[in-house]
Residue, then its C-alpha position, 0 to 999 in steps of 0.5 A: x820430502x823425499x823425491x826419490x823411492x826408497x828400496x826395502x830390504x824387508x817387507x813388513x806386515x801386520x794386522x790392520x784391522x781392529x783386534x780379533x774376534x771381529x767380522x773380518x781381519x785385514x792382514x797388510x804387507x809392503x815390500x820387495x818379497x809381497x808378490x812372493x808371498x802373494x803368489x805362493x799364499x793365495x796361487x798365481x794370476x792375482x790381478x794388480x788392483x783387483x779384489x780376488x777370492x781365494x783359497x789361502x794356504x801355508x807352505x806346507x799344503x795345509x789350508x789357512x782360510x778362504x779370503x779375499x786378496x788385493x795386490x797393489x804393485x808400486x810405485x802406485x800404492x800407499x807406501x810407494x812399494x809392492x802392497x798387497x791385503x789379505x781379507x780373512x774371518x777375524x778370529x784370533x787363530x786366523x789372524x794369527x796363523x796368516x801373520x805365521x805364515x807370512x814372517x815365516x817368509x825370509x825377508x818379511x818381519x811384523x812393522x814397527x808402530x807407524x812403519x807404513x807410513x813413515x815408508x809412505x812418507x820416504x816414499x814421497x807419497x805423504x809430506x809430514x802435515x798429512x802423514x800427522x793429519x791421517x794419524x788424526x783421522x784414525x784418532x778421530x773422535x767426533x765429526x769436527x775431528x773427522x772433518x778437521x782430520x779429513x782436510x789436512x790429510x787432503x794436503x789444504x794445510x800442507x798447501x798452505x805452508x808450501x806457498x809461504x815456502x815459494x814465495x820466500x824462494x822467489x823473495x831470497x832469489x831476488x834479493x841475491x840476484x840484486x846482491x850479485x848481479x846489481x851491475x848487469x843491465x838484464x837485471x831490473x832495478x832495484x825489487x827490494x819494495x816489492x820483495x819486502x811488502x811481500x815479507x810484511x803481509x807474510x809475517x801478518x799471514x802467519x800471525x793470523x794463521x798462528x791465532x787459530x791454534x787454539x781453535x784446533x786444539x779445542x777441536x783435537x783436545x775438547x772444548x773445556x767446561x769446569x764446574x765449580x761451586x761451594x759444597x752442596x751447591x749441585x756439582x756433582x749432580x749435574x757432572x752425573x746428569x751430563x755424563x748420564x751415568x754415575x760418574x762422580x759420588x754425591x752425598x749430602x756431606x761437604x767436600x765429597x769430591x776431593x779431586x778433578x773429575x772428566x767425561x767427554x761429552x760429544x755435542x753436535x759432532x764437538x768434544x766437549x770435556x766436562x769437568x768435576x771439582x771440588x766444593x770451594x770453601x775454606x779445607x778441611x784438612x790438607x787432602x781437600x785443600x789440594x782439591x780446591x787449588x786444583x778447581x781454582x786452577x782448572x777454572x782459570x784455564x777453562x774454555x767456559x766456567x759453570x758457576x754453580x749457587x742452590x738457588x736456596x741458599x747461594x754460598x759465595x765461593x770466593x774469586x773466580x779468574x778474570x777473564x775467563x767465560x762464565x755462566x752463572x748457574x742456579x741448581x735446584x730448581x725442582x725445590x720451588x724456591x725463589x732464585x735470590x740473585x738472577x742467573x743465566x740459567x736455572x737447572x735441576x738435575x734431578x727433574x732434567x728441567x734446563x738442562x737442554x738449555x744448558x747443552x745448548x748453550x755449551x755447544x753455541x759456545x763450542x761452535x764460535x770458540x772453533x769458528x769457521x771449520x773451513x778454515x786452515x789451521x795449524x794442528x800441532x805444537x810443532x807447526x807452532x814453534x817452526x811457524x813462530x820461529x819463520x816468523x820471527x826470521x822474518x820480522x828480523x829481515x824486514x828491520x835488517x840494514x844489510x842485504x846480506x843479512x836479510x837474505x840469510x834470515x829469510x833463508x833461515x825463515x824458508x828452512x823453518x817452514x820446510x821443516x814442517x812439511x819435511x821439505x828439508x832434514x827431519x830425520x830426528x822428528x820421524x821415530x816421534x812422529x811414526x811411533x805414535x801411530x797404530x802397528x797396522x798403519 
C-alpha cells in the first residue's frame, strides 16, 4: 500500500447520495481546490470538521440553496486530501446547479466511478481487501452481507493476510541470513526446523481458510435453491408462493415453463435465490429440451435441490446428480390424497399448508452452509487465486533441496500475498477494482 500521500492536480466531485428527487442530496468534493470552493460557495470561517448551516451561493451572487456544509482538511479525512460535503434539498435542479457551479471552478471536474476511493487507497487510508469490503457494504443486500461486508472493511481479513505476509518476512530473513551469514559466530545454528514448521502449519492455514470461500460466495451471491420436478408436479406454484407475487406462469398444460426462473428471497438476514425450471420429461420439441438441460444443469450445481412429486400421481423424473443436498417434496397436499411414497415434507401452494416448514428448513440449511459469520473468509476470487497461488510456492519451499531455492519460493509466496493487500505493484488491478464502485464513492 502506498506509504506516501499522493498531491492531486485536480479536485473531483459528484453527487453522493441517491438519485434526486429525495430528501437531501449529499454533494462530495476532494482535492487541492476544496477549501476554495468552500470558502467562496458557502463564505469564510467553516470550521474544520464541524457541521455548519449556510446560505450557498454561485460566483455570480445568485442564491443556490440554504445547506449544510463539512470541511475535512487532509491528511485526516477519507481520501487523505482536503474533503469537504455540502447537504442540499434533493431535487433534481439543486443537485444539478451546485455540481455546475462547483466544476465550473478551474481545476475541479465530476469523479470517475470508484475515483474517491481509489484516492483513499494511494492515499494509505485503505488497503485493497477494505477498499473491496466497502464496495461490498454499499451492495449490501441482507444483514449477513451487511455483517460480512462490515468486518472486512474493519480491516479483520486484511489483518489476516498481513500476519501470513510477516511471518514469511521473518522465515525469508532467517533463511538468507543462515545462507549468507552461516560462518559468523552471532548467528544461531541452524533455524531451518523452526522456519520450515512454521511454513508447514501455514500452508494448513491457508487451506483451511481457502475451504471458506464457498461460504462467502453463498453470503455475497445467495444460498441456491432449484426446484424440479415433472410437469404438473407443482413447481410453479410454489416459486409463486415463495416469491409472493406471480412470478412464473401456471397452467395446467405440460412444459408451461421453458426456461430458469430467479427470485431472491432474504430469510432471516440470508440471500436466498429460488430457482424455477422446467418440468423434467422427455421434450416436446428442441425449445423445451433446452429447457430441461438447463434444469438438470442447475440442479447439479445447487446449494439444496427441491424435488418435487403431487402427492397423487408421483411421476419419476429420471436422475438427479449425486451428491447434491436434496428434499423430496410432496405438493398438493390441500387435495386430500394419500401420499404414495414418504416425503420430507408435505406442502400446498395453494392453502400455505407447510410452507413455513419449508422456509424453515431452507434457512437452517443456509445457516450451516455459511457456518460461523465470525469467521475470516476470503471474499473474492481474486483473494483465491493469489492465496492458491502463495500456497503452492509454499508447498514448493517446504520439498525443495537447496536453501537458495526455498528462499525464492518463499518470496514469491510473500509477493502473492502482498498483492492481495496492495502491499506490493497492483497498478494493473485498480481501473477493475475502483470501476465497479458508484460515481459518488
Amino acid at each position: 500500500m502506498v506509504s506516501q500521500m499522493m498531491t492531486s492536480k485536480d479536485s473531483i466531485v459528484a453527487l453522493s447520495s441517491g438519485r434526486p428527487p429525495a430528501g437531501i442530496a449529499v454533494i462530495r468534493m476532494s482535492g487541492p481546490k476544496t477549501r476554495f470552493v468552500v470558502e467562496t460557495i458557502a463564505g469564510p470561517g467553516v470550521k474544520d470538521r464541524f457541521t455548519t448551516l449556510r446560505k450557498l451561493m454561485a460566483p455570480d451572487g445568485s442564491v443556490i440553496d440554504h445547506g449544510l456544509v463539512l470541511f475535512f482538511r487532509g491528511p485526516a479525512s477519507f481520501t487523505g486530501e482536503d474533503v469537504a460535503e455540502f447537504h442540499v434539498h434533493g431535487s433534481r435542479a439543486v443537485a444539478a446547479k451546485m455540481l455546475d457551479t462547483i466544476t465550473g471552478f478551474e481545476g475541479v471536474r465530476h469523479a470517475e466511478p470508484g475515483e474517491f476511493t481509489r484516492r483513499a487507497f494511494l492515499n494509505g487510508k485503505l488497503d485493497l481487501v477494505e477498499t473491496e469490503a466497502l464496495a461490498d457494504l454499499v451492495g449490501a443486500e441482507t444483514e449477513a452481507q451487511r455483517r460480512f461486508a462490515i468486518r472486512n472493511a474493519e480491516g479483520a481479513q486484511s489483518a489476516l493476510y498481513a500476519s501470513w505476509r510477516q511471518r514469511l518476512i521473518h522465515a525469508r530473513a532467517m533463511i538468507e541470513a543462515e545462507i549468507d551469514f552461516a560462518d559468523e559466530e552471532d548467528v544461531p545454528g541452524s533455524v531451518s526446523d523452526a522456519v520450515w514448521s512454521d511454513v508447514a502449519r501455514m500452508i494448513d492455514e491457508i487451506g483451511r481458510h481457502l475451504q471458506g470461500f464457498k461460504a462467502a460466495e453463498i453470503i455475497r451471491d445467495g444460498f441456491e435453491v432449484v426446484i424440479v420436478g415433472a410437469p404438473n408436479a407443482g413447481k410453479s406454484s410454489l416459486f409463486n408462493a415463495l416469491a409472493r407475487r406471480e412470478v412464473a406462469i401456471v397452467t395446467d398444460e405440460p412444459g408451461t415453463t421453458r426456461d430458469v426462473l430467479e427470485v431472491m428471497l432474504d430469510l432471516n438476514g440470508m440471500m436466498i435465490r429460488v430457482v424455477d425450471t422446467a418440468g423434467l420429461r422427455e421434450a416436446a420439441g428442441k425449445v423445451e429440451a433446452i429447457g430441461i438441460e438447463r434444469a438438470r444443469a442447475r440442479a447439479g450445481e445447487a446449494d439444496l435441490v427441491l424435488l418435487l412429486e403431487d402427492i397423487a400421481a408421483p411421476v419419476s423424473t429420471g436422475d438427479i446428480p449425486a451428491g447434491v443436498p436434496l428434499l423430496r417434496i410432496g405438493t398438493k397436499a390441500d387435495l386430500g390424497a394419500v401420499p404414495a411414497r414418504e416425503y420430507d415434507l408435505a406442502i400446498s401452494s395453494t392453502t400455505g399448508a407447510g410452507l413455513s416448514g419449508l422456509l424453515d428448513e431452507i434457512g437452517r440449511r443456509a445457516t450451516l452452509a455459511i457456518g460461523d459469520m465470525g469467521d475470516v473468509l476470503p471474499s473474492r476470487l481474486r483473494h483465491v487465486e493469489l492465496l492458491a497461488e502463495a500456497q503452492d510456492f509454499l508447498s514448493a519451499a517446504a520439498m525443495g533441496l537447496s536453501q537458495e531455492l526455498r528462499a525464492e519460493e518463499l518470496r514469491l509466496a510473500t509477493d502473492r500475498l502482498g498483492q492481495i493487500t496492495g502491499a506490493v505493484d497492483v497498478e494493473d488491478l485498480l481501473d477493475v477494482i475502483f470501476s465497479q464502485f458508484c460515481i459518488g464513492k
